[in-house]
C-alpha positions as a Markdown table, in Angstrom:
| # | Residue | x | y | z |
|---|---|---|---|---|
| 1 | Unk | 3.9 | -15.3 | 9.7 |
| 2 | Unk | 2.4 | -15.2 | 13.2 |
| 3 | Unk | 6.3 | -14.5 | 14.7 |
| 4 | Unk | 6.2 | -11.4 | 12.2 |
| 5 | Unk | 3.1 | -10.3 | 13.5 |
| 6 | Unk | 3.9 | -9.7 | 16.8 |
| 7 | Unk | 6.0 | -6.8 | 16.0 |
| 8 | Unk | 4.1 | -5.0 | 13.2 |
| 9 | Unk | 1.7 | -1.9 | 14.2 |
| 10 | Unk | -1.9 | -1.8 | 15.2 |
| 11 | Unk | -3.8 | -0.1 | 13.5 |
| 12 | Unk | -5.1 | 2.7 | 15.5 |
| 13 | Unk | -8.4 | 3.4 | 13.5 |
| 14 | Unk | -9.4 | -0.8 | 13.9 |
| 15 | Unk | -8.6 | -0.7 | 17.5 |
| 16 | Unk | -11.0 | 2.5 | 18.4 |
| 17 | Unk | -13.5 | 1.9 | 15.9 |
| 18 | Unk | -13.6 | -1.1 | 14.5 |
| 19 | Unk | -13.0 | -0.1 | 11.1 |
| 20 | Unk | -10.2 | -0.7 | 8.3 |
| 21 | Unk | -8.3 | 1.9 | 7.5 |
| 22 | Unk | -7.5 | 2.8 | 4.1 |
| 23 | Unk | -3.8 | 1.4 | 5.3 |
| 24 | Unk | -5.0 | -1.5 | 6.9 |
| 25 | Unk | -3.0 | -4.7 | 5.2 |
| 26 | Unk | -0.2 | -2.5 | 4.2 |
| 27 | Unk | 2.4 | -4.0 | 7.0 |
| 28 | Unk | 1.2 | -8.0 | 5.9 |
| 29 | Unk | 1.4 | -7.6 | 2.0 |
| 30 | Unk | 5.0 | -6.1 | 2.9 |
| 31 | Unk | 6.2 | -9.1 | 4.4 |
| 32 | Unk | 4.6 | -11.3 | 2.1 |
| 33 | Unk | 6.1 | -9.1 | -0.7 |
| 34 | Unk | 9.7 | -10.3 | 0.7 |
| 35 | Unk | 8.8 | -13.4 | 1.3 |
| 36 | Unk | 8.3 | -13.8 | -2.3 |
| 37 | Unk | 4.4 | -14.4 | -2.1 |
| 38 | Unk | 3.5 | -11.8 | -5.3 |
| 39 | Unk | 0.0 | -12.9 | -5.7 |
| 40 | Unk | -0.6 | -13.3 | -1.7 |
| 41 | Unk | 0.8 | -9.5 | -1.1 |
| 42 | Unk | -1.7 | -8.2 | -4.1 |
| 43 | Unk | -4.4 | -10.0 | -2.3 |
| 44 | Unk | -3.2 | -8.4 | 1.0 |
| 45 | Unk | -3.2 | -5.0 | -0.4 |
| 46 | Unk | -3.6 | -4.3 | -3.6 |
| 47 | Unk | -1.3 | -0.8 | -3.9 |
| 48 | Unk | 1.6 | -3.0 | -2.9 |
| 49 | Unk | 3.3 | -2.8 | -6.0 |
| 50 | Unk | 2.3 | 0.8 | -7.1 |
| 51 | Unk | 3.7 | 2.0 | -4.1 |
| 52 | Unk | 6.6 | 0.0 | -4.4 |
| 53 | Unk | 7.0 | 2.1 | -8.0 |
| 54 | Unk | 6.4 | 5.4 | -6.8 |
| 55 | Unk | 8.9 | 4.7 | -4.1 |
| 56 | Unk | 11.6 | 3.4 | -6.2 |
| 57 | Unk | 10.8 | 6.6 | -7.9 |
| 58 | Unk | 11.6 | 8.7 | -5.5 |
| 59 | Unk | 14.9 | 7.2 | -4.4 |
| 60 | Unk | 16.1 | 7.2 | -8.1 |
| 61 | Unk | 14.8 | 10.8 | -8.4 |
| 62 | Unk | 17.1 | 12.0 | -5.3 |
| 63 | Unk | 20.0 | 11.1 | -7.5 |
| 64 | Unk | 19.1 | 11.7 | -10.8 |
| 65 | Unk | 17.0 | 15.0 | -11.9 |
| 66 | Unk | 15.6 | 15.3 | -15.1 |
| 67 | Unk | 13.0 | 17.2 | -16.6 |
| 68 | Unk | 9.6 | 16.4 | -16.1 |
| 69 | Unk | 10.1 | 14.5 | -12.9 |
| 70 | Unk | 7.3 | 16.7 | -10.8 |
| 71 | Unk | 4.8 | 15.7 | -13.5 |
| 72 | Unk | 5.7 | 11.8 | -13.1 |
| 73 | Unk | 6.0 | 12.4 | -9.6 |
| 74 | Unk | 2.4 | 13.9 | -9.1 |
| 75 | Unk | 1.3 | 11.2 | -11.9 |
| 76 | Unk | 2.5 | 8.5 | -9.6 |
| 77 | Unk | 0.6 | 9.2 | -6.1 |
| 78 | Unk | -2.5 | 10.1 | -8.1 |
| 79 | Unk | -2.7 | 6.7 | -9.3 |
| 80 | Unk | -2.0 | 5.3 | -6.2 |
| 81 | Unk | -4.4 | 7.6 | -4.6 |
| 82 | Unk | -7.0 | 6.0 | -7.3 |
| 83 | Unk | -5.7 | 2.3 | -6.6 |
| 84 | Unk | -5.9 | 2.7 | -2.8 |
| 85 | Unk | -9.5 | 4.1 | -2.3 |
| 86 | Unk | -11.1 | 2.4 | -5.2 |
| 87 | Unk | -9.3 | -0.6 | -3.2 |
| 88 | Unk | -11.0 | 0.4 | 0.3 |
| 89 | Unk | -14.5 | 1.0 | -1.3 |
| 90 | Unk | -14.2 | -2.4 | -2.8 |
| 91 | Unk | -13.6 | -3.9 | 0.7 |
| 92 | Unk | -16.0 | -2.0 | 2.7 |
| 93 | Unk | -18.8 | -3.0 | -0.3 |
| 94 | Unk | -17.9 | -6.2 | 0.6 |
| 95 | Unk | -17.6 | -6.1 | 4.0 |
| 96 | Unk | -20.7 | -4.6 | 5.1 |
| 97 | Unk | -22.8 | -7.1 | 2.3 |
């Protein structure tokens, strides 16, 4: 994976303070994802595959409209809102014990 690496993006909140962001892993689990390492890219970053459901979402809601599509839509990034920060909290916790 270190080939990979060398072109993925910094992250610009690690590099001036030293901190994860709430993104951090994002890029890696990604890769891993299409590598076929499931459990690896969970690991990684734990919204991997709730994002990847809210974005097949929203391609398949360009096409096809139906009617309570907002609702899901709004449903969707509020979970992954939950699923991200409940995710970063868990690493800081752990982090700074």
């Amino acid at each position: 994976m270190s080939s990979i690496e060398e072109y993925m993006l910094p992250c610009l909140n690690k590099s001036l303070f030293g901190i994860d962001c709430t993104g951090c892993g994002a890029q890696r689990a990604a890769v891993l994802l299409f590598r076929g390492e499931f459990l690896q890219a969970f690991h990684m970053y734990p919204a991997i595959y709730s994002l990847a459901i809210l974005l097949l979402f929203l391609l398949f809601n360009l096409f096809i409209k139906f009617k309570f599509d907002y609702n899901i839509k709004i449903g969707l990034i509020m979970f992954n809102a939950v699923i991200i920060g409940g995710a970063y909290i868990f690493k800081m916790i752990h982090i700074f014990n």
